[in-house]
C-alpha positions as CSV (number, residue, x, y, z in Angstrom):
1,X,158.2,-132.4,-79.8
2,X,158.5,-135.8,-78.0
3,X,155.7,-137.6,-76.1
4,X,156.6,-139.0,-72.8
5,X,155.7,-142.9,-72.5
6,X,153.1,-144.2,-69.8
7,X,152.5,-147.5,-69.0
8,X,149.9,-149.0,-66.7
9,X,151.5,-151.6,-64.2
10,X,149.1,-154.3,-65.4
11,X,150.4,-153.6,-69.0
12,X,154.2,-153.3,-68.2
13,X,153.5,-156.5,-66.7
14,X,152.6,-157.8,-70.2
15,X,155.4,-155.9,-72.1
16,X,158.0,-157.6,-69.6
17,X,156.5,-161.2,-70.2
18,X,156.7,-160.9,-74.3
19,X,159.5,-162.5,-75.7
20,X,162.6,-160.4,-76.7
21,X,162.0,-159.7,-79.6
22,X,158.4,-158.8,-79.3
23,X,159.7,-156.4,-76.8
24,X,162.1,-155.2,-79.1
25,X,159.6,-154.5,-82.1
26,X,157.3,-153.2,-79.2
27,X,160.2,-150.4,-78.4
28,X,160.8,-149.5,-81.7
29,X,157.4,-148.4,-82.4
30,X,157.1,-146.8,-79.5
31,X,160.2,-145.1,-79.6
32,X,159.4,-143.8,-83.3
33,X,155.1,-143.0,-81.6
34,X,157.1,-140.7,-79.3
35,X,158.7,-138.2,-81.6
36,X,155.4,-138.1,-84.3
37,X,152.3,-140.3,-83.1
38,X,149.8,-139.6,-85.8
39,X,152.9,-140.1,-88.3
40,X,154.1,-143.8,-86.7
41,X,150.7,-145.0,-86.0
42,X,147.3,-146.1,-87.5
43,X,143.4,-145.4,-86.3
44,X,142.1,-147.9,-84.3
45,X,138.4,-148.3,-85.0
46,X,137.4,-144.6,-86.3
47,X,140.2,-141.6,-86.6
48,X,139.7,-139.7,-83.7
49,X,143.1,-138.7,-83.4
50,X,143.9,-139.7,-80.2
51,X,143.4,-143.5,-79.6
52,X,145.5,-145.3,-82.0
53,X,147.4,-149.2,-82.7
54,X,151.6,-149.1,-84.0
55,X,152.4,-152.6,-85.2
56,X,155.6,-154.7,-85.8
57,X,156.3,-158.3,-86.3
58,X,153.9,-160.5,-84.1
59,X,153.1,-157.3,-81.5
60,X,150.6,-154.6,-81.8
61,X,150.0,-152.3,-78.6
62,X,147.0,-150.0,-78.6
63,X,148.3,-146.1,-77.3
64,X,146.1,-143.0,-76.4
65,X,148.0,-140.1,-77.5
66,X,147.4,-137.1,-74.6
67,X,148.3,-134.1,-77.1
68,X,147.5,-131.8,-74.4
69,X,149.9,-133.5,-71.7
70,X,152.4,-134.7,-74.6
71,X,152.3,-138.2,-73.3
72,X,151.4,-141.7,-74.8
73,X,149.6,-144.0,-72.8
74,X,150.1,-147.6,-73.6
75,X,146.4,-149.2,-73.2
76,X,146.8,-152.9,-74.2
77,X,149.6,-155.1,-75.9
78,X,148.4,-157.9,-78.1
79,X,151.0,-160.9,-79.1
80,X,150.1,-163.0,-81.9
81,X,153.3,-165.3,-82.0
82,X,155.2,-168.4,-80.9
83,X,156.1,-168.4,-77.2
């Protein structure tokens, strides 16, 4: 089953300011979160299953998986590299 991808406008705003290849790290976990999430993804804080972090290069993005509605919401992107 695949997930649908949500994004709050405040935090497309931040995807769309990251540089391209944060962006493209970004999509590629996303991308892989949509087809399995608890497979491509890791607890955040305690497993509950359902609020989680996927990770690449300098980008981590926090998701809340809606396993009832099929659909990932992205919650907040963090950047940790050069400008």
């Amino acid at each position: 089953m695949t997930y649908r991808l949500a994004f709050p406008a405040d935090v497309f705003d931040t995807y769309k300011q990251l540089p391209d290849p944060a962006r493209r790290d970004l999509a590629v976990c996303l991308v892989d979160a949509q087809e399995n999430p608890l497979e491509h993804s890791e607890p955040y804080g305690q497993d509950d299953g359902i609020i989680r972090t996927v990770a690449r290069g300098h980008v981590t993005a926090v998701i809340l998986i809606g396993h009832a509605t099929q659909t990932l919401t992205v919650l907040t992107i963090a950047y940790a590299g050069p400008h």
